[in-house]
C-alpha atoms as one frame of an Amber mdcrd trajectory, in Angstrom:
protein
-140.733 226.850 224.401-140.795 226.467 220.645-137.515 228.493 220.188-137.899
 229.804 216.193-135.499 227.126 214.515-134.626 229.471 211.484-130.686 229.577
 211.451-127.784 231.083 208.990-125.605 228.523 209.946-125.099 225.907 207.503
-126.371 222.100 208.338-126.134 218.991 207.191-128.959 216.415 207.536-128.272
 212.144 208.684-130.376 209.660 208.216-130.953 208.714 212.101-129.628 205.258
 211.570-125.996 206.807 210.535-126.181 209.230 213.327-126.619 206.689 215.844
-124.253 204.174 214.366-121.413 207.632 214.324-122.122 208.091 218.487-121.994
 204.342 219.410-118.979 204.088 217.640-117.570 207.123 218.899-118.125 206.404
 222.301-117.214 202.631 222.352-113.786 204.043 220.646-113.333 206.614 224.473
-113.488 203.300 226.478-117.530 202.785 226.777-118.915 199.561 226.740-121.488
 198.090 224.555-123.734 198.536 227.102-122.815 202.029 227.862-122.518 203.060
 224.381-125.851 201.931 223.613-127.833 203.911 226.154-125.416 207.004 225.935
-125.965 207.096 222.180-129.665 206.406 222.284-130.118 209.261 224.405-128.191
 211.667 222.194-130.005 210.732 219.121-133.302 210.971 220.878-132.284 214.926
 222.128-131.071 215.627 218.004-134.530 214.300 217.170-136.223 216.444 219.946
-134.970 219.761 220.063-133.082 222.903 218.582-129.320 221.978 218.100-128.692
 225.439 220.198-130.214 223.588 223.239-126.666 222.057 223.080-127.913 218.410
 223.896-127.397 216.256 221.042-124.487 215.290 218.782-122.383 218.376 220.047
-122.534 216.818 223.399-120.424 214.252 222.068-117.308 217.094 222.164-117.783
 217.725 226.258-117.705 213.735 226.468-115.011 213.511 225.011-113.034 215.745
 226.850-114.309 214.414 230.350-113.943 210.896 229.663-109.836 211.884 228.742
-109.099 213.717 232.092-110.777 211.611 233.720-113.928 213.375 234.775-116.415
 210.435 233.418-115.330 207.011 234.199-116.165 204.379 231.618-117.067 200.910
 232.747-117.545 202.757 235.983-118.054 200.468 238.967-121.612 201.854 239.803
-122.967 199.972 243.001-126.415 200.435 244.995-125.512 201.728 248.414-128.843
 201.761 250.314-132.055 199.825 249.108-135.584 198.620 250.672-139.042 198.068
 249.338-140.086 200.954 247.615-136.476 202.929 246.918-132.690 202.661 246.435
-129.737 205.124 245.950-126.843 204.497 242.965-123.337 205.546 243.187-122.603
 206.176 240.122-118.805 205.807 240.359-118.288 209.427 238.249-119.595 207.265
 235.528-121.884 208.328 232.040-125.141 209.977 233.688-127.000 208.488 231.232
-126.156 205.209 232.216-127.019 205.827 236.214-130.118 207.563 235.195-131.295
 204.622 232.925-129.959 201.850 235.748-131.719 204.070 238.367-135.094 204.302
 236.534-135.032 200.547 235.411-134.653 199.797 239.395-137.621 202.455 240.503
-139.911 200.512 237.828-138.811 197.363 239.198-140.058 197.993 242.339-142.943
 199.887 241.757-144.564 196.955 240.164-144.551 195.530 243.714-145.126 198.217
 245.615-147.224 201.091 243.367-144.311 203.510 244.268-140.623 203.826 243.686
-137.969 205.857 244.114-134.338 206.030 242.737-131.624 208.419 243.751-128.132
 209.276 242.571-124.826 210.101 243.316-121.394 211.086 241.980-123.101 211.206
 238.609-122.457 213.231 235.624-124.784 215.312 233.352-127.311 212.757 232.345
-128.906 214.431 228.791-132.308 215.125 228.489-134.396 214.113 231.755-137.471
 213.414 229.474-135.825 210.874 228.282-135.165 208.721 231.641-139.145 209.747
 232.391-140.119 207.634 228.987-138.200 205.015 229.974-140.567 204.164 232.878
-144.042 205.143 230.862-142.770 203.027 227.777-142.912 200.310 230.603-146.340
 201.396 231.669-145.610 203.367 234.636-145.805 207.499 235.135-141.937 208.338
 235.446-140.966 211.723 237.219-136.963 212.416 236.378-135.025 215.465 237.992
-131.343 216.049 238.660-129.378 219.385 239.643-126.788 221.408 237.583-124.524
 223.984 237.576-125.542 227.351 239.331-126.735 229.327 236.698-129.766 230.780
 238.352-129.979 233.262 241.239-132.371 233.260 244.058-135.528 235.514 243.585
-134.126 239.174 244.391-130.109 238.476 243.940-128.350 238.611 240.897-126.111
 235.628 241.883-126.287 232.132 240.713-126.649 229.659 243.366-128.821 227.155
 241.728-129.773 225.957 238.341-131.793 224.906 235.633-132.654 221.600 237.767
-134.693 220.270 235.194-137.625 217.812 235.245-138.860 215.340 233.094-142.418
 213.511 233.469-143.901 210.909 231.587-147.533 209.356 231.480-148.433 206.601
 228.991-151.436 207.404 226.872-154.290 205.923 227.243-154.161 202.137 225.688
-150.494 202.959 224.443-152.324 204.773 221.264-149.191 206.721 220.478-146.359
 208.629 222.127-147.048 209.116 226.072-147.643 212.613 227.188-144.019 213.914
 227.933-143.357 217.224 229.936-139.485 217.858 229.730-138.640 221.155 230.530
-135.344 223.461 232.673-136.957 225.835 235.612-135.340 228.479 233.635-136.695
 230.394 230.938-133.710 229.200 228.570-129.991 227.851 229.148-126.829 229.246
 227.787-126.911 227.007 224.942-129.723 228.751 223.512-128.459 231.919 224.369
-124.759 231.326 222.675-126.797 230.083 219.940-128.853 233.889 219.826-124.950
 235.563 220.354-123.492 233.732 216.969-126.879 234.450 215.361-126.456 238.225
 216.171-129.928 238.330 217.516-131.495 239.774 220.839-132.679 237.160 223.512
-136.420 237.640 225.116-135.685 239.700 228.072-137.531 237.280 229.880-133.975
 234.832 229.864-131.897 236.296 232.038-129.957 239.456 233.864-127.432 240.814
 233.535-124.101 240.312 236.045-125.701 243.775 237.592-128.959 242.093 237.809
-130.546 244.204 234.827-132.942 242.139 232.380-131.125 241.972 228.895-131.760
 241.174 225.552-128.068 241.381 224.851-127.246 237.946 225.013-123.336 238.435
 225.534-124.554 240.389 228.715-126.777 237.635 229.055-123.873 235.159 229.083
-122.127 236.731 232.093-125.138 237.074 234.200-127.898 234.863 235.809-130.585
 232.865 234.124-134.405 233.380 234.985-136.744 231.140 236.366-139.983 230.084
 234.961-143.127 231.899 236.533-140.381 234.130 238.417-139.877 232.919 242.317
-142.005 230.249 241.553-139.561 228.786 239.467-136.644 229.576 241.671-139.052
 227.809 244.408-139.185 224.805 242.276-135.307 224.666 241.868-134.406 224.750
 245.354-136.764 221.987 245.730-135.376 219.889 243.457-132.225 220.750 244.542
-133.471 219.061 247.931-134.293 216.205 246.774-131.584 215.218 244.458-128.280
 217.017 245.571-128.385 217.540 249.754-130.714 214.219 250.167-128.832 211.972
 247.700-125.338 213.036 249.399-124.350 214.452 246.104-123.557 218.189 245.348
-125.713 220.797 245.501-126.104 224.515 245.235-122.716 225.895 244.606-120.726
 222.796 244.514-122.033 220.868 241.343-120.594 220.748 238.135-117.367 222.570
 239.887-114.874 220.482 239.797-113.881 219.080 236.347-112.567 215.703 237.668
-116.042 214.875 239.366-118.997 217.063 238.974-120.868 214.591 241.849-124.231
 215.656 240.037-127.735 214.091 241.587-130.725 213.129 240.233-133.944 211.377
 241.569-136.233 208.803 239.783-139.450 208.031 240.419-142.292 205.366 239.116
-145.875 205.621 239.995-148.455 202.712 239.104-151.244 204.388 237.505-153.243
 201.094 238.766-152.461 202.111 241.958-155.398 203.649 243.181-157.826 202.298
 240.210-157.863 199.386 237.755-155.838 200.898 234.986-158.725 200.644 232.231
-160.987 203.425 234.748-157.398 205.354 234.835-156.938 204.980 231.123-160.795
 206.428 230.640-160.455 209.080 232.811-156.763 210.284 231.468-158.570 210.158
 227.721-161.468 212.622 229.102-158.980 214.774 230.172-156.860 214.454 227.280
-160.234 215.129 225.199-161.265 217.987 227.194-157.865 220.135 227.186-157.283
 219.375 223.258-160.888 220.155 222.818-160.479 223.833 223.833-160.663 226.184
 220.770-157.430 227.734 220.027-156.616 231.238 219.720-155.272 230.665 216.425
-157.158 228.287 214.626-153.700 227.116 212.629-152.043 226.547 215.934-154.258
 223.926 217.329-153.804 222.840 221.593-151.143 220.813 221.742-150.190 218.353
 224.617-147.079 218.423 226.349-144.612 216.279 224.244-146.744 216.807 220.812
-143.929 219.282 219.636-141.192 216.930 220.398-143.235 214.066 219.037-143.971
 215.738 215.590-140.085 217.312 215.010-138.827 213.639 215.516-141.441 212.356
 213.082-140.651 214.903 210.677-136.821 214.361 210.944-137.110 210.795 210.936
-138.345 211.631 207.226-136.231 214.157 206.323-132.796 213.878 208.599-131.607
 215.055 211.714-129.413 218.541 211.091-125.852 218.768 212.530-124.472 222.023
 212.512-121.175 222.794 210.217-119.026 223.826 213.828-120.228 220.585 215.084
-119.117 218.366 212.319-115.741 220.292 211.991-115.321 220.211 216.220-115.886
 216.490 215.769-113.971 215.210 212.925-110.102 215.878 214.481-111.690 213.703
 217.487-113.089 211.200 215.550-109.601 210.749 213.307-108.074 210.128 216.233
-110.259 207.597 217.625-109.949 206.078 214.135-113.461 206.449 213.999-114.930
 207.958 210.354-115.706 211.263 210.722-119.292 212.431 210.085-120.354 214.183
 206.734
C-alpha cells in the first residue's frame, strides 16, 4: 500500500552511511557480534530505506532490541545449530537468537542447496522477529535464485467471521531476479493484513481516521477510529482469502517447524519461539535460464505496457515503490522521527555509544 507519507512530526534526515554505522555500533555495544551486527543492521537500514517509519521496522526497532536482548528474550552469539537436514531442505534452531540472523543463515543454506537440487527449503525455530521478509527473499534472487520468505507473528488477526485474534500478519516476501540482472529484482513484500498496528499508532498520534478497511473493532465493528482500532482485530487482505493465506502460512512455518503458532507466538517475552520458512527455486530448473529470462521480460513488458488509469501514475511492478523511495533517500537522507531519536539517545549513552542527531 503506498500509505500517504505526509507527517507533522518533526524528522531528521542521515546520510545512510551514518545510519548504518549508528545500528552496527549499537548493536555490537548489546553483546552482537560482528557478524550479527552486520546482518541485523543491514536489514534495518534496508526497512528505513523501504518504507514509512510508522510501519515500525527500521531504526525504532532498534528500542524493542534493546529491551529483549537485556531480559534475555534475544540471545546474542546464540548457539544456532541445524537439527534435521537432507538434499533439498534443513530446519535451524535458532537458539532465541536475532531473527535476522536465522533468517539470513536459513536462506544462505536453501540457496546452497538449490543449486544442486533446483529446490530448497529452510525452516526455523525458536526464532525472533526477523524484520522485513522481503529482505531474506532478495537475499536468494541477488544470488540468482527466486526466494519465497514467510514467518508467523503475534495474533493480531481473527478468523473470517470472529472478532478474535488467533493469527497474524504472517507476512511473505518473494523475490525474482530481473531478467539479465538489469536492475533491482521484482520484490513482493507484503503482511496478509490490510495494515499493522504500527501504521495504525502512527494514524492515532497523527489524529487521523484509518481506512475502515484495517481493522474491527474489539466488538467486531469496522472502524476508522484507530484507538478502537488498536484494541480490536486486524483485517486480512481480499477478506477470508487473506485469513486463508495466514493459516497457511501459519502451517508451514509455526506447527511444521515445531515452533509456535496461532496463539502461542510472540507470548512469552523471554522466548517468542517465532517460525519462518525459506525457500529457493532455480529459475533454470525447468528451462535454460536465458528462455526463462526472455519469457519473464515479455511478461514484465506486457503488464508495464498496460495503459494506466492515470497517465501520471504509470504500472508499476511489485518492488518499484520500494526501489524508487530508497533511491530517492539515498540522495536526500533517510528520516528518523524526533520520538525515535529522543527514545534512543538515553540507550545509546549508556552503551557509550554516540547518540544519533
Amino acid at each position: 500500500m503506498a500509505y500517504d507519507l505526509t507527517s507533522s512530526d518533526p524528522v531528521t534526515l542521515f546520510p545512510e552511511a551514518e545510519l548504518r554505522d549508528f545500528v552496527e555500533g549499537f548493536l555490537l555495544a548489546l553483546g552482537a557480534t560482528g557478524e550479527e551486527a552486520g546482518i541485523v543492521a543491514d536489514g534495518i537500514v534496508t526497512a528505513s530505506l523501504w518504507y514509512h517509519p510508522g510501519q515500525g521496522q527500521g531504526v525504532e526497532k532498534l528500542v524493542r532490541y534493546h529491551r529483549r536482548v537485556r531480559d534475555g528474550g534475544i540471545v546474542v552469539d546464540a548457539p544456532m545449530r541445524w537439527e534435521r537436514e537432507g538434499p533439498g531442505y534443513a530446519l535451524l534452531d535458532a537458539a532465541k537468537g536475532f531473527g535476522y540472523v536465522a533468517a539470513q543463515r536459513a536462506m544462505a543454506k536453501a540457496v546452497e542447496k538449490a543449486r544442486v537440487t533446483g529446490f530448497a527449503g529452510s525452516w526455523v525455530r525458536n526464532s525472533n522477529h526477523f524484520g522485513i521478509a522481503g529482505y531474506h527473499a532478495l537475499t536468494a534472487a541477488k544470488g540468482g535464485m527466486i526466494g519465497w520468505s514467510m514467518t508467523n507473528a503475534r495474533a493480531e488477526m481473527a478468523p473470517w467471521g470472529s472478532a478474535k485474534p488467533v493469527l497474524a500478519t504472517n507476512p511473505w516476501g518473494i523475490a525474482i531476479p530481473y531478467p539479465k540482472g538489469d536492475r533491482s529484482p521484482v520484490l513482493l513484500d507484503m503482511a496478509l493484513t490490510m495494515s499493522g498496528k504500527g501504521m495504525m499508532r502512527w494514524y492515532l498520534e497523527q489524529g487521523r481516521p484509518i481506512p475502515e478497511t484495517w481493522a474491527l473493532t474489539p466488538a467486531g465493528e469496522k472502524t476508522t477510529d484507530p484507538a478502537a482500532a488498536m484494541d480490536g482485530p486486524m483485517l486480512p487482505i481480499g477478506e477470508y482469502k487473506g485469513y486463508g493465506l495466514s493459516f497457511v502460512t501459519d502451517v508451514l512455518t509455526g506447527v511444521m517447524s515445531g515452533a509456535s503458532f496461532g496463539l502461542s507466538v510472540f507470548q512469552n517475552e523471554d522466548r517468542y519461539d517465532v517460525g519462518h520458512v525459506m525457500i529457493a527455486l532455480d529459475p533454470a530448473l525447468f528451462m535454460p535460464r536465458d528462455q526463462f529470462d526472455e519469457r519473464l521480460a515479455q511478461l514484465i513488458s506486457e503488464v508495464k505496457g498496460a495503459p494506466p488509469i492515470d497517465p501520471a501514475r504509470p504500472v508499476m511492478l511489485p518492488g518499484d515503490l520500494e526501489h524508487e523511495r530508497a533511491l530517492r533517500r539515498r540522495r536526500e537522507g533517510i528520516p528518523v522521527a524526533q520520538d525515535t531519536l529522543e527514545a534512543l539517545r538515553p540507550l545509546a549513552l549508556g552503551l557509550n555509544v554516540e547518540p544519533l542527531g
